[in-house]
C-alpha positions as CSV (number, residue, x, y, z in Angstrom):
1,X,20.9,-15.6,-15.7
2,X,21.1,-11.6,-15.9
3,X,18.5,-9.7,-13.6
4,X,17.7,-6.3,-13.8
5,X,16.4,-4.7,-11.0
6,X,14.2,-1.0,-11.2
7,X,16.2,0.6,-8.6
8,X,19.8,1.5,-7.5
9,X,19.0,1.6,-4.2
10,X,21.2,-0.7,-2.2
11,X,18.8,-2.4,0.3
12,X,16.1,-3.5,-3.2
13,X,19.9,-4.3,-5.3
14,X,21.2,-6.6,-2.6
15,X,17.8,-7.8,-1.6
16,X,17.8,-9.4,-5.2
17,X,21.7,-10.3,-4.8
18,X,21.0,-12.7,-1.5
19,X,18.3,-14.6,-3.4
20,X,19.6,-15.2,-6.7
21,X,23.3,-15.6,-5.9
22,X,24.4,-17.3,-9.4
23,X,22.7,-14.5,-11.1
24,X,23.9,-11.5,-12.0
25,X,22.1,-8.9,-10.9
26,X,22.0,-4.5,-11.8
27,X,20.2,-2.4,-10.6
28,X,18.8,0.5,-13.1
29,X,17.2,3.9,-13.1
30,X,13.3,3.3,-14.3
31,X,9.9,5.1,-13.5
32,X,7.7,3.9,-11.6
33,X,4.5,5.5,-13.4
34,X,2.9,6.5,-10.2
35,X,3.5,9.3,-7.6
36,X,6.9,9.8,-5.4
37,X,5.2,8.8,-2.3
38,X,2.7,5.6,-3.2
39,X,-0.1,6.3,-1.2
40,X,-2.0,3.0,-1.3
41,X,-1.7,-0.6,-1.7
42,X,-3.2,-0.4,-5.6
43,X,-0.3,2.5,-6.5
44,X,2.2,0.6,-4.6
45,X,1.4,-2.7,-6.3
46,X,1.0,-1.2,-9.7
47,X,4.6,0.9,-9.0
48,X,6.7,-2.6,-8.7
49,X,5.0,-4.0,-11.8
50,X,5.7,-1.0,-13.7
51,X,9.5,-1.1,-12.4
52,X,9.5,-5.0,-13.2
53,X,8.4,-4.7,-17.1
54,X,10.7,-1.8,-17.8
55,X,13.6,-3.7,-16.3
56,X,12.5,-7.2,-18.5
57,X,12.6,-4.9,-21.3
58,X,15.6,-3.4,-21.0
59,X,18.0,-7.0,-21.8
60,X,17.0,-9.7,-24.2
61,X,16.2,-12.8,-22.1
62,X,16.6,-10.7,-18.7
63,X,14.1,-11.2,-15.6
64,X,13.2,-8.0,-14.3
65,X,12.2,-7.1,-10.7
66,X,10.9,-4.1,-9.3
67,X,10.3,-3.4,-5.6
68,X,8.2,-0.6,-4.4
69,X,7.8,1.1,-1.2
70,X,4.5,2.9,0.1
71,X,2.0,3.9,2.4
72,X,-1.8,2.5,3.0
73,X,-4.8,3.7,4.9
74,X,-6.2,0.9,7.2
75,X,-8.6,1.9,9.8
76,X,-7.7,5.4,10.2
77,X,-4.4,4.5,10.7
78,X,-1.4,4.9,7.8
79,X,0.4,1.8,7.5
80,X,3.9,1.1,5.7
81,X,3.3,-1.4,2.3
82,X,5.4,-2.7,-0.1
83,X,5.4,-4.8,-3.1
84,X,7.4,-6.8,-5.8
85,X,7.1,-8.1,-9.1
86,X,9.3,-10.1,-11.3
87,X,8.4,-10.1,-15.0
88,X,10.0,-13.1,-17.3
89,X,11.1,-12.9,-20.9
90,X,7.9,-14.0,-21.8
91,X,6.1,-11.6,-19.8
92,X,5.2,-13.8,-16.9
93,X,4.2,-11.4,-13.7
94,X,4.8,-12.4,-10.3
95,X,3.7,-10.2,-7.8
96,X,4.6,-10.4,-3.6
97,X,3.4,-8.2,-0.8
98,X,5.7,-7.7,2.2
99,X,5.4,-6.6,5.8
100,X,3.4,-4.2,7.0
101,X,3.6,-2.0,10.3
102,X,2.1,0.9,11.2
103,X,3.3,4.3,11.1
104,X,3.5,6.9,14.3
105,X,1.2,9.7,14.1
106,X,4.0,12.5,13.6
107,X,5.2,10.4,10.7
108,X,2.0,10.3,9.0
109,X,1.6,13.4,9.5
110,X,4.0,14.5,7.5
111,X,3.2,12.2,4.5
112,X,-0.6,13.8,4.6
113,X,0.8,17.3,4.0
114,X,2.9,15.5,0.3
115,X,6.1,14.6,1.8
116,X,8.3,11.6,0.5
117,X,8.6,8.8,3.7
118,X,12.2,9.2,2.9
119,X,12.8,12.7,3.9
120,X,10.3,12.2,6.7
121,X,12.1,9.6,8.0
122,X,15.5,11.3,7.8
123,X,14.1,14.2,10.1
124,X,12.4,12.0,12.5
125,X,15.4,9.7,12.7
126,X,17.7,13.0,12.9
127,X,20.1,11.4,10.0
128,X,20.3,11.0,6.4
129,X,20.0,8.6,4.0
130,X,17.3,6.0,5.9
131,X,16.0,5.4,3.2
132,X,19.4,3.8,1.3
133,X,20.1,1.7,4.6
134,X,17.9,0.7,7.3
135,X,14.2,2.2,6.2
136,X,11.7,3.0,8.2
137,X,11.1,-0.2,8.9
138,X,14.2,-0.9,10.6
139,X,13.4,2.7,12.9
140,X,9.9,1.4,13.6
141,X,11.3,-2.6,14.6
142,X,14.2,-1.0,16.4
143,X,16.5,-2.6,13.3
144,X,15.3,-5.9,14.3
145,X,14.2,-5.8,10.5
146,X,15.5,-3.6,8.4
147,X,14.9,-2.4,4.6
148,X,17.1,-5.2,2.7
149,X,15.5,-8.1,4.8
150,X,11.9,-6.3,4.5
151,X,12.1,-6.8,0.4
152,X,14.4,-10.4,0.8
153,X,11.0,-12.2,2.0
154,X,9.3,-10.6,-0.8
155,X,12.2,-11.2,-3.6
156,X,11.7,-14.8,-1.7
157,X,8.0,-14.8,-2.5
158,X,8.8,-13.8,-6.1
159,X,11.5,-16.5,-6.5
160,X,9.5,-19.3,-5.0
161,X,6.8,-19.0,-7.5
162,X,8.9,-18.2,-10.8
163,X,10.2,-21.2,-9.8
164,X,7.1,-23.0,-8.8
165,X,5.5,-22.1,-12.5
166,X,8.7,-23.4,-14.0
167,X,8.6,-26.4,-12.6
168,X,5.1,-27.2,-12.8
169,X,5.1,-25.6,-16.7
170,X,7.9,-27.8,-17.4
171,X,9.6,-24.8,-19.3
């Protein structure tokens, strides 16, 4: 089984690698269709679908997974969101929602005024490159969770009910 995943990013590749470990899996460059910095659940959600189709389009017979990072307004409060979809060769969608915590005031800040979480994060954290390693999630959780195990339960959520559908389908 080939999987192509809508990112290059090592925590969304390898997130897909611990879950599918007969497959193989590359990650690609594709567009997400919506902003930089998703600023809600919706542009979050619609993000990792748009990554997943591109991906299942890009190799005959291919599943394609995209996983998408983002921000949402709860309460007056910014939150940290993410999403995933896997899209089949017969354009089956499966779509997961992750963990969510919220996000300190200085942080959100930041993402009010246009900035990417990535380089808000790499100022706050005082290094580079969270975004390719822990995330912000593993700042905010003290790395008791960090960015590949954040998308693995949703890359879990995905694979549990490709495989659900599959076995229920009997295809």
């Amino acid at each position: 089984m080939k999987i192509v995943v809508g990112s290059t990013n090592p925590s969304k590749v390898n997130a897909v690698k611990n879950n599918f470990e007969d497959a193989d899996v590359v990650g690609i460059e594709v567009g997400s269709k919506v902003s930089s910095q998703p600023y809600s659940d919706e542009e979050t959600f619609e993000g990792a679908v748009n990554r997943a189709r591109e991906c299942a389009k890009s190799s005959k017979g291919c599943l394609g997974i995209g996983l998408e990072g983002g921000v949402m307004e709860l309460e007056n409060e910014l939150y940290l969101c993410n999403w995933g979809a896997l899209v089949d060769e017969k354009e089956n969608t499966f779509t997961a929602s992750g963990a969510r915590i919220p996000l300190p005031e200085e942080v959100a800040n930041e993402l009010q005024k246009g900035k990417e979480l990535g380089d808000v994060m790499d100022g706050f954290a005082q290094r580079s490159g969270v975004s390719l390693n822990e995330g912000a999630i593993g700042v905010f959780t003290n790395e008791v969770v960090n960015r590949t195990e954040m998308f693995d339960h949703v890359v879990r959520l995905l694979k549990g009910q490709y495989e659900f559908y599959y076995m229920t389908k009997g295809n």
